[in-house]
N, CA, C and O atoms as a Maestro MAE file, in Angstrom:
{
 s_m_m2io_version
 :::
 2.0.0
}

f_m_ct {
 s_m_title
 :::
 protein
 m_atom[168] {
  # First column is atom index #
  i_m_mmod_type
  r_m_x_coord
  r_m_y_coord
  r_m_z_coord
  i_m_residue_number
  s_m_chain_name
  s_m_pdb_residue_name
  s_m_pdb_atom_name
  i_m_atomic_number
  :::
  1 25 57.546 -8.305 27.070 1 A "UNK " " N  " 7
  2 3 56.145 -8.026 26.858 1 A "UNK " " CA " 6
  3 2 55.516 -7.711 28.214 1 A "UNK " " C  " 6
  4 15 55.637 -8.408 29.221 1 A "UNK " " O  " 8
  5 25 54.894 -6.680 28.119 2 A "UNK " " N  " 7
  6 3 53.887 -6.646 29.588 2 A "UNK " " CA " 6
  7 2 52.636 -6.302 29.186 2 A "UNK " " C  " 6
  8 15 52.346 -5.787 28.106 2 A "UNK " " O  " 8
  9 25 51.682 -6.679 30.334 3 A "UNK " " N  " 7
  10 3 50.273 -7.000 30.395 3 A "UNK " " CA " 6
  11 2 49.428 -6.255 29.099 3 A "UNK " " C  " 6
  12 15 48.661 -6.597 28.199 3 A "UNK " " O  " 8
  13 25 49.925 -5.314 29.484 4 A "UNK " " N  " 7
  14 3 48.948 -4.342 28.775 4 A "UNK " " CA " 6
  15 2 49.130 -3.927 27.353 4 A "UNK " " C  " 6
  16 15 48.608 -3.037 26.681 4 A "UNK " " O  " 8
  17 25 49.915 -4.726 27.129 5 A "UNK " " N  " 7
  18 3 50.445 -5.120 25.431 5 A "UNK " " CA " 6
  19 2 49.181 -6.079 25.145 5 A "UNK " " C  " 6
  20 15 48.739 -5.812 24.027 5 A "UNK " " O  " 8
  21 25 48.450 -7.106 25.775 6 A "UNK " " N  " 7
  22 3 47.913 -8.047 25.504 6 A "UNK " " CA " 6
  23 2 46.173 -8.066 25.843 6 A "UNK " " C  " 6
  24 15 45.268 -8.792 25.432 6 A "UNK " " O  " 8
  25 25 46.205 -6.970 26.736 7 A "UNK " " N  " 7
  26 3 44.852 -6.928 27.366 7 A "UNK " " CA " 6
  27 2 43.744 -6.231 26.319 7 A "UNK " " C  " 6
  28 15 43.981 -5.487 25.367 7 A "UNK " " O  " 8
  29 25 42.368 -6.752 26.845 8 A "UNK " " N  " 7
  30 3 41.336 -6.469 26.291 8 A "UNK " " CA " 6
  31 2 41.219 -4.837 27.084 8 A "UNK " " C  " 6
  32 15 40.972 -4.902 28.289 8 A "UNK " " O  " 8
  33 25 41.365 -3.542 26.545 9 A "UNK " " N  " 7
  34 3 41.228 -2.291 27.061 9 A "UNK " " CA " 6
  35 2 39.735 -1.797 27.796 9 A "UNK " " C  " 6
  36 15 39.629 -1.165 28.847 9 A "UNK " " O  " 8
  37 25 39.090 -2.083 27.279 10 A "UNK " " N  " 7
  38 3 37.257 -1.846 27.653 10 A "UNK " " CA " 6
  39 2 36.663 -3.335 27.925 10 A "UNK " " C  " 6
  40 15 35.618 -3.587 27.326 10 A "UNK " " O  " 8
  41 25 37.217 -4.372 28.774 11 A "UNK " " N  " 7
  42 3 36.350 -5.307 28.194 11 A "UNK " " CA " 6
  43 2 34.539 -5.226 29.245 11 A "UNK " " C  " 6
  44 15 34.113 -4.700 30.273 11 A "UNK " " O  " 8
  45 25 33.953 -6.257 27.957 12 A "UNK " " N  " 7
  46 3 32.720 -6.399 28.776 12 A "UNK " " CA " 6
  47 2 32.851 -6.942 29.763 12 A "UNK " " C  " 6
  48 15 33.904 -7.458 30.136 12 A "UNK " " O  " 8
  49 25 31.447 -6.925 30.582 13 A "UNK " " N  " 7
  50 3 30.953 -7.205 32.242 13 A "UNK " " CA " 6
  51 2 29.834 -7.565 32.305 13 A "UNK " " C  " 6
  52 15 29.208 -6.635 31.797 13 A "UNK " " O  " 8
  53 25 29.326 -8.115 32.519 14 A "UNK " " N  " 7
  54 3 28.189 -8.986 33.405 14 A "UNK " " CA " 6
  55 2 28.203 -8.926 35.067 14 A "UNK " " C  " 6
  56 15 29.197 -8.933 35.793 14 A "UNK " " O  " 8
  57 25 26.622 -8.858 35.501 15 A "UNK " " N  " 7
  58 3 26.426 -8.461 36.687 15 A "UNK " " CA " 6
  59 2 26.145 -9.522 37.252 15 A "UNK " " C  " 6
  60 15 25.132 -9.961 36.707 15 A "UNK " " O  " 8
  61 25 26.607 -10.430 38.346 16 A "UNK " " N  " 7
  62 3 26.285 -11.661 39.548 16 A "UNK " " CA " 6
  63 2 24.423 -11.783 38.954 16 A "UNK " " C  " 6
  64 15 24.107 -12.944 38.696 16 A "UNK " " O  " 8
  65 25 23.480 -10.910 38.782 17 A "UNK " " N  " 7
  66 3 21.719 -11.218 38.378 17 A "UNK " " CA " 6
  67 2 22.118 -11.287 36.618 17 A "UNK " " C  " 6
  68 15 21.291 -12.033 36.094 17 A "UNK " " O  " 8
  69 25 22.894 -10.866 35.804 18 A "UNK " " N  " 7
  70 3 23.007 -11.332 34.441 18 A "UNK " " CA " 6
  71 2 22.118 -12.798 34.154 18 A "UNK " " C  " 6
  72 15 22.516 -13.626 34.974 18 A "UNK " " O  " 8
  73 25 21.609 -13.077 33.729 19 A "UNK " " N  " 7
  74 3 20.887 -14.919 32.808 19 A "UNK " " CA " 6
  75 2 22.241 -14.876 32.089 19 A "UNK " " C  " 6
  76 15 23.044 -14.000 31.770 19 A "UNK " " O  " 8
  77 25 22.113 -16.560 31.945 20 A "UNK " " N  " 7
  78 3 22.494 -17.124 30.960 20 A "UNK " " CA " 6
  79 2 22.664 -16.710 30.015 20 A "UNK " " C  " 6
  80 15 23.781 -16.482 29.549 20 A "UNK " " O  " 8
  81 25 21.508 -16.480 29.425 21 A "UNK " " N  " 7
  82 3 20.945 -16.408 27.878 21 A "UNK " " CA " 6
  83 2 21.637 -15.390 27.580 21 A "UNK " " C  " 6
  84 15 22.422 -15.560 26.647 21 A "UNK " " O  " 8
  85 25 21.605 -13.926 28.275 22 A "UNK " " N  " 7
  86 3 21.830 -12.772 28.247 22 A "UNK " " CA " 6
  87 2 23.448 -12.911 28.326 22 A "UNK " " C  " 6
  88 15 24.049 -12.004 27.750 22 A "UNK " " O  " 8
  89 25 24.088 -13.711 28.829 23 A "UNK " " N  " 7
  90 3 25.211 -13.398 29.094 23 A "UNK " " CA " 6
  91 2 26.167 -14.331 27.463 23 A "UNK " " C  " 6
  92 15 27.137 -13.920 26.825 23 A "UNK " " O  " 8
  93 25 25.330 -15.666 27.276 24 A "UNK " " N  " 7
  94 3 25.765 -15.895 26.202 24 A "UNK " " CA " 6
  95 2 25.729 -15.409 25.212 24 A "UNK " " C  " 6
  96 15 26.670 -15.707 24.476 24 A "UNK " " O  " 8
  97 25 24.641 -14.392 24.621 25 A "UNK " " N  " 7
  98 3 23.939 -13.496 23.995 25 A "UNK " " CA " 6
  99 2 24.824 -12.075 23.500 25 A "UNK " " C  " 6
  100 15 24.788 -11.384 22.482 25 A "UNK " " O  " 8
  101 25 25.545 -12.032 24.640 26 A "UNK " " N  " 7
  102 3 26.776 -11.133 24.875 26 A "UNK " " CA " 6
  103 2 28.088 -11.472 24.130 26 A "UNK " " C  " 6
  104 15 28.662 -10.797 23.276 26 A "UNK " " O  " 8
  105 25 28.415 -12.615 24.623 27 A "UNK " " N  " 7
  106 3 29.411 -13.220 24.302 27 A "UNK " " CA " 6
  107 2 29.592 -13.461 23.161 27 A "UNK " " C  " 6
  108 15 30.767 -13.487 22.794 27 A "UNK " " O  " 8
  109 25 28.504 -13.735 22.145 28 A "UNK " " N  " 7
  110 3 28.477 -14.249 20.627 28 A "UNK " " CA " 6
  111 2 28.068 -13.225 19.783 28 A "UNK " " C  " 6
  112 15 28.023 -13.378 18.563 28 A "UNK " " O  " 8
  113 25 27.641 -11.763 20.577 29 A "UNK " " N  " 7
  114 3 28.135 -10.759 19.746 29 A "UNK " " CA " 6
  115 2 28.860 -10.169 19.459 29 A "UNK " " C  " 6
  116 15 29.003 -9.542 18.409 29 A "UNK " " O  " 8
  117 25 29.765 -10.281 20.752 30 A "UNK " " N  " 7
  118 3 31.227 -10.111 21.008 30 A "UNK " " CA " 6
  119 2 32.174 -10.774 20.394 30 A "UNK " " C  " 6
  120 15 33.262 -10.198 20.376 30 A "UNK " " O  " 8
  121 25 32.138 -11.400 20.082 31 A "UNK " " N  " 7
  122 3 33.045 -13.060 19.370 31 A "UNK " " CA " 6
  123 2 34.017 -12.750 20.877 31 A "UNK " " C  " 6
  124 15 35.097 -12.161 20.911 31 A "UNK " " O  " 8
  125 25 33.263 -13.342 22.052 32 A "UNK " " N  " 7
  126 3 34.419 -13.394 22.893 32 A "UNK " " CA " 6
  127 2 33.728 -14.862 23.630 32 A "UNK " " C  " 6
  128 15 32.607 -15.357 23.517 32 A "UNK " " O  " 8
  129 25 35.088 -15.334 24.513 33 A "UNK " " N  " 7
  130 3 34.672 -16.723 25.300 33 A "UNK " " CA " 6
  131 2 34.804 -16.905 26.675 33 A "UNK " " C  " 6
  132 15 35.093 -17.938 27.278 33 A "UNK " " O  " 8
  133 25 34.496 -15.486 27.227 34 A "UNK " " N  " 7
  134 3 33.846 -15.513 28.950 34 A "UNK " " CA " 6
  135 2 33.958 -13.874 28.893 34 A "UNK " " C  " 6
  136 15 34.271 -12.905 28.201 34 A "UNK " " O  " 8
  137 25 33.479 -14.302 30.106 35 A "UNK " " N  " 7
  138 3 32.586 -12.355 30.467 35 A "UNK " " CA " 6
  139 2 33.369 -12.546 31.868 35 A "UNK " " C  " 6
  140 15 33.316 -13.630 32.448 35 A "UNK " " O  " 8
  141 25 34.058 -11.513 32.361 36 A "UNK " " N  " 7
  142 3 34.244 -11.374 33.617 36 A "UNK " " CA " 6
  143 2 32.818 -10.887 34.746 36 A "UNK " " C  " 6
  144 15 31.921 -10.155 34.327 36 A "UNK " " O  " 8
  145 25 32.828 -11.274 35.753 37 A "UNK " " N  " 7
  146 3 31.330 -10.882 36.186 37 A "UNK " " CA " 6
  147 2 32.010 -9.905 37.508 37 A "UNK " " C  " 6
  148 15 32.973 -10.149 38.235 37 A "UNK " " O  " 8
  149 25 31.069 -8.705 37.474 38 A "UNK " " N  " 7
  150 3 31.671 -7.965 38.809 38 A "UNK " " CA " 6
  151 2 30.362 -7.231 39.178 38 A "UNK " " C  " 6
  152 15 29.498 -6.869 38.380 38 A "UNK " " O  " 8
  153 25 30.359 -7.071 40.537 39 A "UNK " " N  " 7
  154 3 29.069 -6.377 41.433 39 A "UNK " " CA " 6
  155 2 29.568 -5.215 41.784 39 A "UNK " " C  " 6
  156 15 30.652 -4.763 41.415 39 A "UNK " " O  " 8
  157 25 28.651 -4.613 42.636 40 A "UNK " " N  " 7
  158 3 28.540 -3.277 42.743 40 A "UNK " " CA " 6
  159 2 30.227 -2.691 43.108 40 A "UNK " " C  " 6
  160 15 30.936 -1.727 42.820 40 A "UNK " " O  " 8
  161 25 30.301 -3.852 43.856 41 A "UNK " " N  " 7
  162 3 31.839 -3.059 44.513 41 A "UNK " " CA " 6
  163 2 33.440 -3.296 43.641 41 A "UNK " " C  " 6
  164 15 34.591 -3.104 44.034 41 A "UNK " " O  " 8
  165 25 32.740 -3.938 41.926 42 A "UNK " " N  " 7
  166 3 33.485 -4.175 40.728 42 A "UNK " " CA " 6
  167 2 34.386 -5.320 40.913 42 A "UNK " " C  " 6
  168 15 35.116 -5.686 39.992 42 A "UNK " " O  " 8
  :::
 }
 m_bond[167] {
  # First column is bond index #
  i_m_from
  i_m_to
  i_m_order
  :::
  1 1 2 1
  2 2 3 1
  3 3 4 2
  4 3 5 1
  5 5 6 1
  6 6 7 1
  7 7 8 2
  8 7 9 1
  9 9 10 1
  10 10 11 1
  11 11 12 2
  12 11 13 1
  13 13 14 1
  14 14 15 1
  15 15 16 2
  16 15 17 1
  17 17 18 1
  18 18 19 1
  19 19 20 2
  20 19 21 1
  21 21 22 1
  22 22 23 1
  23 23 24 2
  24 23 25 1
  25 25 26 1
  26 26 27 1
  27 27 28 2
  28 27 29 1
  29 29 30 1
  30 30 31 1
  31 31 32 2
  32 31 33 1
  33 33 34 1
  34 34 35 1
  35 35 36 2
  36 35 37 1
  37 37 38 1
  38 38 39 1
  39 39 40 2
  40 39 41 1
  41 41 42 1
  42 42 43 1
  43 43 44 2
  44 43 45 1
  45 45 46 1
  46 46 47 1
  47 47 48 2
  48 47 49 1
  49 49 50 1
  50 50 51 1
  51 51 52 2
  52 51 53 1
  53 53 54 1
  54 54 55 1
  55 55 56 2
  56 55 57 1
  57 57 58 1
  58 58 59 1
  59 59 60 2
  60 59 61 1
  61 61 62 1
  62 62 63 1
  63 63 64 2
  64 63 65 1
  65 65 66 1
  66 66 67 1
  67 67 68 2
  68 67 69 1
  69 69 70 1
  70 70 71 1
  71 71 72 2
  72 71 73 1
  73 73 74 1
  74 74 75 1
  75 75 76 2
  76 75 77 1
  77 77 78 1
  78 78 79 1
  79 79 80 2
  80 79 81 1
  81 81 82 1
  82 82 83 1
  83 83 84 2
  84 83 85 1
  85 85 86 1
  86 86 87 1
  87 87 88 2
  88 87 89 1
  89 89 90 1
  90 90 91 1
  91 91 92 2
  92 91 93 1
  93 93 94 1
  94 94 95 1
  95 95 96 2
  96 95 97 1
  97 97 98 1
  98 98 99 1
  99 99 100 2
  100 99 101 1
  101 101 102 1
  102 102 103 1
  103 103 104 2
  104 103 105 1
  105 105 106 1
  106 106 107 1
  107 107 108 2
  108 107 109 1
  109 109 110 1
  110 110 111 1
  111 111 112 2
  112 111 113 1
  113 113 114 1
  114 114 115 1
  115 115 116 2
  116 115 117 1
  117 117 118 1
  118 118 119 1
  119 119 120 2
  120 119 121 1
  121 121 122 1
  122 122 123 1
  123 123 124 2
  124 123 125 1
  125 125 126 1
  126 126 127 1
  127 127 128 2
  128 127 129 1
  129 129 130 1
  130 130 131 1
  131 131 132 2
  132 131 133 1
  133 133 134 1
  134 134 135 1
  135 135 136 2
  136 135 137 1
  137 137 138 1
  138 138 139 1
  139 139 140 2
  140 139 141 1
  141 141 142 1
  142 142 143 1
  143 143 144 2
  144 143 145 1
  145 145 146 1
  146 146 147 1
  147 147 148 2
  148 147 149 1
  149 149 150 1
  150 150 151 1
  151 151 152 2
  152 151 153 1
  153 153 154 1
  154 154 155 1
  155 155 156 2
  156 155 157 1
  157 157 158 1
  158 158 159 1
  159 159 160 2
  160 159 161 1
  161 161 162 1
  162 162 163 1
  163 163 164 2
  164 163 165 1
  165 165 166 1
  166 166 167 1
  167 167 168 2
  :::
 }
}
């Protein structure tokens, strides 16, 4: 098996200024259970 058998292809992102709210908000529309967070330089 390799990685990319298993990976999320597009996943979501959240920005380092993302809220909470917004980021949980994300997550539970997503049915997902963390957001990777990346800034300008990804």
């Amino acid at each position: 098996m390799i990685v990319s058998e298993i990976m999320t292809s597009n996943p979501i992102a959240v920005q380092p200024k993302t809220t909470v709210a917004d980021a949980a908000r994300m997550m539970l529309a997503n049915h997902v259970s963390g957001l990777p967070v990346l800034d300008e330089n990804g």
